[in-house]
Residue frames as qw, qx, qy, qz and C-alpha x, y, z in Angstrom:
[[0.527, -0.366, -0.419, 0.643, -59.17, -17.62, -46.85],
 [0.030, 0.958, 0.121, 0.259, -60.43, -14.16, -45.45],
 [0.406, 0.259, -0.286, 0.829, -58.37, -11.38, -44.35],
 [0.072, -0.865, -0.493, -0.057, -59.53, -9.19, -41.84],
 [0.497, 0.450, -0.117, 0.733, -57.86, -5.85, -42.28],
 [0.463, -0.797, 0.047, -0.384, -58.62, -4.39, -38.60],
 [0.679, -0.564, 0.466, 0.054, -56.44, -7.14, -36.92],
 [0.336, 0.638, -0.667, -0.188, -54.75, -9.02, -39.97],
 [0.614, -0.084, 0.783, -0.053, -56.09, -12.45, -38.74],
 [0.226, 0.168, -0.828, -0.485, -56.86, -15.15, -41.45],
 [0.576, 0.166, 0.460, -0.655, -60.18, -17.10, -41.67],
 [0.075, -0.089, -0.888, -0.445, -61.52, -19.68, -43.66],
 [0.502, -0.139, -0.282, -0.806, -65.67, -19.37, -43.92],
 [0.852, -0.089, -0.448, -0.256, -66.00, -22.73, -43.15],
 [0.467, -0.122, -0.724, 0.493, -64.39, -23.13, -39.62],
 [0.311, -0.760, -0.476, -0.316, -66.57, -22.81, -37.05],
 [0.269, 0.407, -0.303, 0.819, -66.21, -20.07, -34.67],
 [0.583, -0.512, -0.625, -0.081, -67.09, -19.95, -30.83],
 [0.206, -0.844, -0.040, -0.493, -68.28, -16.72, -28.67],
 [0.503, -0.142, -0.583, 0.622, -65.87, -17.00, -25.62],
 [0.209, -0.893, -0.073, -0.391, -67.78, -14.65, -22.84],
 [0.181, 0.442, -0.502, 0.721, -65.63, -12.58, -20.61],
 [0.558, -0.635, -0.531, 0.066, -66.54, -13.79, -16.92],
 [0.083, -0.830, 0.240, -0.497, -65.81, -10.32, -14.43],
 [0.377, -0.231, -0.748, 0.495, -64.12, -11.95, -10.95],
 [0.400, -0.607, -0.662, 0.184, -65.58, -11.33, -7.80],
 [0.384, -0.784, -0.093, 0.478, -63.15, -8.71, -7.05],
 [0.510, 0.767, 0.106, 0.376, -62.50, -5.69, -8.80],
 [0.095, 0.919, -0.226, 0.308, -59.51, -4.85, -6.97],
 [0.881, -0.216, -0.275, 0.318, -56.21, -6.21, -5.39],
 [0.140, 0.891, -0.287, 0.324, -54.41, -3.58, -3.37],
 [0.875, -0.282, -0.249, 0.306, -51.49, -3.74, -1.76],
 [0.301, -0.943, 0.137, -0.030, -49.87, -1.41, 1.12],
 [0.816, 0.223, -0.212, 0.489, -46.09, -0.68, 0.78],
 [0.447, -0.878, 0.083, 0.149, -44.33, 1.38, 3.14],
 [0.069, -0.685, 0.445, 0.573, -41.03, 3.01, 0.84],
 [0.657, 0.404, -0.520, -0.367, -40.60, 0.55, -1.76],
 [0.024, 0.218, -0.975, 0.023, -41.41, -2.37, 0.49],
 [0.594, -0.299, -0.386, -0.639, -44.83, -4.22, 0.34],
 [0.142, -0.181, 0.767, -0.599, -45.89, -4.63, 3.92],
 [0.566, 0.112, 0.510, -0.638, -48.44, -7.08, 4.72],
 [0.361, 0.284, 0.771, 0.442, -50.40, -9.79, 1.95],
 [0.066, 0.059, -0.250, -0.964, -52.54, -8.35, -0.62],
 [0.263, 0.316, 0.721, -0.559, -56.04, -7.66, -0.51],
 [0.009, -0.298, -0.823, -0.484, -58.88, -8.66, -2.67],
 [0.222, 0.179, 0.317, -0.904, -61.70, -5.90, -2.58],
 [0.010, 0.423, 0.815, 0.395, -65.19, -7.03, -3.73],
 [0.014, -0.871, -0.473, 0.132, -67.50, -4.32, -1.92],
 [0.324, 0.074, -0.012, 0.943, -67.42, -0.92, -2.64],
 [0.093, 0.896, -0.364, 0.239, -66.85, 1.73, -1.07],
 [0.815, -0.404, -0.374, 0.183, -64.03, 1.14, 0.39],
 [0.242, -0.910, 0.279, -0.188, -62.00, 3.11, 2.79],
 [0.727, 0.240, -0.294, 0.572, -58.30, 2.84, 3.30],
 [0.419, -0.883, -0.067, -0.202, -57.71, 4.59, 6.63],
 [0.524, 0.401, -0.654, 0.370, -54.32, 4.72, 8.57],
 [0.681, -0.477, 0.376, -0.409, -56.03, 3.83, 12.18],
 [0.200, 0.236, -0.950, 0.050, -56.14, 0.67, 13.19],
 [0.678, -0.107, 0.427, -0.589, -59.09, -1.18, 13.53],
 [0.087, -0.170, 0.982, -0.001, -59.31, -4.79, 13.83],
 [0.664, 0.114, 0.528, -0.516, -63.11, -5.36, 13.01],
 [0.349, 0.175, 0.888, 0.242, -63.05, -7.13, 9.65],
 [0.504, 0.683, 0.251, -0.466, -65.00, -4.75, 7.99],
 [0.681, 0.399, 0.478, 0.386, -65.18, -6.01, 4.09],
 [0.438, 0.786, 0.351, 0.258, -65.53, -2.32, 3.48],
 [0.342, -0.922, 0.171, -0.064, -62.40, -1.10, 5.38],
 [0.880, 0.180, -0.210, 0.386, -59.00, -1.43, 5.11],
 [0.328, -0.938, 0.115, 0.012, -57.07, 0.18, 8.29],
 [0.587, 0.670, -0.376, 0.255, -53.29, 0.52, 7.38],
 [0.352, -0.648, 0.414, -0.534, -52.47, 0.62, 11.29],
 [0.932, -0.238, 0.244, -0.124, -53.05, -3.19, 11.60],
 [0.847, 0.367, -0.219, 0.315, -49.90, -3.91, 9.16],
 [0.602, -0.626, 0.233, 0.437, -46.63, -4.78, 11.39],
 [0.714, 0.577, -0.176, 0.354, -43.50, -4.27, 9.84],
 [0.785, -0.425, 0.023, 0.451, -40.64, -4.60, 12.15],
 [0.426, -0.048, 0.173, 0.887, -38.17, -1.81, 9.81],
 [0.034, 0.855, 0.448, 0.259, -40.96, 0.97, 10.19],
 [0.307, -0.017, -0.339, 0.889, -39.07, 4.34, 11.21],
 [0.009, 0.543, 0.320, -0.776, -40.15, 7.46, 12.73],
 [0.133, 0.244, -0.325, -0.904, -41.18, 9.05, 9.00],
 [0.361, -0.089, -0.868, -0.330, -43.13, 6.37, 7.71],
 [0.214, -0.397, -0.816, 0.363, -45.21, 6.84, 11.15],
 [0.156, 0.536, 0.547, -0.624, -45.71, 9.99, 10.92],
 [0.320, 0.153, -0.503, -0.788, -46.94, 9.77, 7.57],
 [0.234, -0.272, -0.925, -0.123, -49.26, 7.20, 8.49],
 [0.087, -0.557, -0.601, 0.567, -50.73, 9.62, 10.91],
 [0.129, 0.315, -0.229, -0.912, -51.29, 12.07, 8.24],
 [0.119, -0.126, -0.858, -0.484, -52.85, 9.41, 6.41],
 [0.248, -0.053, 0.728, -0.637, -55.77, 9.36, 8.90],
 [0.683, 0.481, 0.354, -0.421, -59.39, 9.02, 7.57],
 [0.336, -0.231, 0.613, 0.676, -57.33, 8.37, 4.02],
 [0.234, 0.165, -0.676, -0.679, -59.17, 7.44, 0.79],
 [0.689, 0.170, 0.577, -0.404, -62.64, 6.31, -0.09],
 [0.239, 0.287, -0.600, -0.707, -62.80, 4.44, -3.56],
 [0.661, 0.298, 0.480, -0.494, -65.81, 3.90, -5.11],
 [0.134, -0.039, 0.891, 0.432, -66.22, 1.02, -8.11],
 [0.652, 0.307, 0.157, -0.675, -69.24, 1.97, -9.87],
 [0.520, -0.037, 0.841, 0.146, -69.41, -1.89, -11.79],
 [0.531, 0.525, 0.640, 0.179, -71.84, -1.35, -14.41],
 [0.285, 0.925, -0.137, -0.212, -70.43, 1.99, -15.25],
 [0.901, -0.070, -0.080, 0.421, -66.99, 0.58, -15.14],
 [0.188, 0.720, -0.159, 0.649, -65.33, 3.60, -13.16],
 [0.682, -0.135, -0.438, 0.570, -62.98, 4.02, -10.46],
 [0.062, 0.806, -0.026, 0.589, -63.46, 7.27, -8.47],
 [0.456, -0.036, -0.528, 0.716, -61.05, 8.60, -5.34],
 [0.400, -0.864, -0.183, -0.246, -62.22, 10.56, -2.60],
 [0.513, 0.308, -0.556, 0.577, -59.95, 12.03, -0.19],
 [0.525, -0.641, -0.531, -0.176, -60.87, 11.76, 3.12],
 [0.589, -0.087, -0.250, 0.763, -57.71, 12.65, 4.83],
 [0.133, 0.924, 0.330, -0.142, -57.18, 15.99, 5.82],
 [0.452, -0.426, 0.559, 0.549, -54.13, 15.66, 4.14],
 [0.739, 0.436, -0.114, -0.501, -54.53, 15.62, 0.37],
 [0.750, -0.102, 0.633, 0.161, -53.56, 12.64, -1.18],
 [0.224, 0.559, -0.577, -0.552, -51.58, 11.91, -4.85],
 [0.760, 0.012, 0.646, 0.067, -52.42, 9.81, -7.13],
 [0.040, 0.459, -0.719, -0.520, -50.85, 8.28, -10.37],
 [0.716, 0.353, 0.585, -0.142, -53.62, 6.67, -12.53],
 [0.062, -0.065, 0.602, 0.793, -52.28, 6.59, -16.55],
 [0.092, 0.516, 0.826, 0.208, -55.64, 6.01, -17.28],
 [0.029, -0.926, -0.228, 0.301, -57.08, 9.59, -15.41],
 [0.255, -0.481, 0.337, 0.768, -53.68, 11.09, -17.01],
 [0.261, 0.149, 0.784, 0.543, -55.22, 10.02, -20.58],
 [0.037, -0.796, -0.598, -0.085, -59.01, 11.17, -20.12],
 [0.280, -0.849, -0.077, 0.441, -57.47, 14.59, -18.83],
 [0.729, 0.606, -0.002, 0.318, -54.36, 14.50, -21.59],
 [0.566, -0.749, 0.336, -0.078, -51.97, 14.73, -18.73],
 [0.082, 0.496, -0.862, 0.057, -48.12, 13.18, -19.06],
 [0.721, -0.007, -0.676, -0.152, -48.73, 9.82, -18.65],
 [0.604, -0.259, -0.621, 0.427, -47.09, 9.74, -15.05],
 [0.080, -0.472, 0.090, -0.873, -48.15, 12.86, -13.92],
 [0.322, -0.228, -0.830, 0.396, -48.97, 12.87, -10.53],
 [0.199, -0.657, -0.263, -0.679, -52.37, 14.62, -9.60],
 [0.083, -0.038, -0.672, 0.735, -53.43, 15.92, -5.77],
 [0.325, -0.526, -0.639, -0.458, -56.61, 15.61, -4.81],
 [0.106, -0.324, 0.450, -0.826, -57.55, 17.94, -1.59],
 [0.212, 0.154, 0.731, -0.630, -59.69, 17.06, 1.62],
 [0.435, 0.553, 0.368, -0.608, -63.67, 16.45, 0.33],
 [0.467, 0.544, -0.295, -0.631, -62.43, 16.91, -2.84],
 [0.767, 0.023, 0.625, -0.145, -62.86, 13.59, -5.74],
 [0.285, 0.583, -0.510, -0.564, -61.31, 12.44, -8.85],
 [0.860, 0.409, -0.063, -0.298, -62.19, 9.81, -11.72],
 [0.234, -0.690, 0.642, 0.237, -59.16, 7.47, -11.65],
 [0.211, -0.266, 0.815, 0.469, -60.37, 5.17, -13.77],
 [0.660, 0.383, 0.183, -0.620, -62.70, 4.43, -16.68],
 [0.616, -0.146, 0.753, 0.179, -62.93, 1.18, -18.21],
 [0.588, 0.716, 0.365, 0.088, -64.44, 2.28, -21.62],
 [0.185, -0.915, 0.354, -0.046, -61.55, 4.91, -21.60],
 [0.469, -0.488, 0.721, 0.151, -59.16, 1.72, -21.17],
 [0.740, 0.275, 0.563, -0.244, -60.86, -0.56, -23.82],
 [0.399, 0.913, -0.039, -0.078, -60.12, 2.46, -26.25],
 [0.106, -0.754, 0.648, 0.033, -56.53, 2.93, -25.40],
 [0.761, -0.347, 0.539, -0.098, -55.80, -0.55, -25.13],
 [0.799, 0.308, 0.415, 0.307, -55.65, -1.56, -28.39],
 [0.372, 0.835, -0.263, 0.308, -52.74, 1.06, -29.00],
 [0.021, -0.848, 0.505, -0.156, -51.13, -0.24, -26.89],
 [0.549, 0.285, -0.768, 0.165, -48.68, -3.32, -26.42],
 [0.182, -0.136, -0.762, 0.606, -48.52, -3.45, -21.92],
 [0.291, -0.629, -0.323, -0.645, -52.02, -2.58, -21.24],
 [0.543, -0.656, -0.445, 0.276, -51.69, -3.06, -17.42],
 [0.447, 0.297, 0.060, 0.842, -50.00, -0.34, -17.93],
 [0.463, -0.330, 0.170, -0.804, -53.11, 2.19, -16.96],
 [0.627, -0.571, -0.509, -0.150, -54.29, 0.35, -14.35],
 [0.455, -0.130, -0.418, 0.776, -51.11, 1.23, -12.18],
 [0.339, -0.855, -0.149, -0.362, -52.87, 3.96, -9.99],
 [0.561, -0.225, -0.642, 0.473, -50.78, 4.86, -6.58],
 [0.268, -0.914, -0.134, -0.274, -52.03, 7.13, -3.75],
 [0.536, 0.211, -0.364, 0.732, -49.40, 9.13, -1.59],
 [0.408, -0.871, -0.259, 0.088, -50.19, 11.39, 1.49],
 [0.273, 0.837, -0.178, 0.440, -48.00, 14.44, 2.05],
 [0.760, -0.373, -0.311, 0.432, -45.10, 14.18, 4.17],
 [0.010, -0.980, 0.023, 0.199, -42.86, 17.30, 5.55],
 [0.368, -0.610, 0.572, 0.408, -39.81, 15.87, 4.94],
 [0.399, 0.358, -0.631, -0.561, -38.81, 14.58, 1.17],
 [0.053, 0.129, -0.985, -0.097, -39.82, 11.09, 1.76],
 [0.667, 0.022, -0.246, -0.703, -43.46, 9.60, 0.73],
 [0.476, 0.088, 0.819, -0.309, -45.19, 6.32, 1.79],
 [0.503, 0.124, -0.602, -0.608, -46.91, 4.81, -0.81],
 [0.579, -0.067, 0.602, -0.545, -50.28, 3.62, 0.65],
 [0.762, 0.320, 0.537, -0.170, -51.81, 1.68, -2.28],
 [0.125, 0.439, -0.585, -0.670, -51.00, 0.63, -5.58],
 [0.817, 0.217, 0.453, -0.283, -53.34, -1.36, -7.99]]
């Protein structure tokens, strides 16, 4: 019997041993829109990218759009609206696939916040540290080589995936448009 002293499995030589490949799904993303700490609406499976998260409301079905304006919610108040209207043009994110990287874009002319452990790591940033990203401007929120690394230090990897984007409100209270 072998040891291997990287992971501390056991082996025998003489059992045979069979390559499992890693199939990617379709979609590299499942977001879902909460409005305070309720999730409003089902979640959505993103396979194209870009996509835009906007806080209009349009109703065409675009694969490569997600308007925040079409979710009801019946206990929406007056803040939570007009933070949605801040939200306006919101967020493009772009899934480069064969790079494996995750990169915001704020479209708003609001800036938007987001909370990616993963961008906190590559930066050396607090784990939850919350970054702002301004009008135009675009940040790296995730990098899957970057995760691969980390991962095996750590016990909960879903851990960095958790990403969430916020739009500035005037008053203390925040909307939390996406979370992955």
């Amino acid at each position: 019997m072998q040891v291997d002293e990287a992971d501390g499995y056991s082996f025998s030589p003489s059992v045979p041993t069979v390559a499992v490949q890693c199939v990617q799904p379709e979609h590299w993303a499942t977001i879902s829109y909460y409005e305070m700490n309720t999730r409003v609406g089902e979640q959505i499976r993103v396979t194209s990218s870009p996509i835009f998260i906007d806080g209009y409301t349009d109703p065409t079905n675009n694969p490569q759009k997600i308007s925040l304006g079409l979710f009801s919610n019946v206990n929406r108040n007056t803040p939570i609206e007009n933070t949605r209207r801040l939200i306006g043009k919101g967020v493009k994110l772009t899934y480069v696939r064969h790079q494996g990287t995750l990169f915001a874009e704020c479209e708003s002319d609001s800036a938007i916040f987001v909370q990616s452990r993963n961008c906190n790591f590559i930066h050396g940033f607090h784990p939850t540290t919350v970054v702002k990203i301004a009008n135009k401007c675009s940040l790296k929120i995730f990098d899957e080589q970057c995760f691969r690394t980390v991962s095996g230090f750590l016990s909960e990897t879903y851990v960095l995936l958790k990403a969430r984007f916020t739009t500035l409100v005037p008053s203390s209270e925040v909307l939390n448009v996406a979370r992955f």
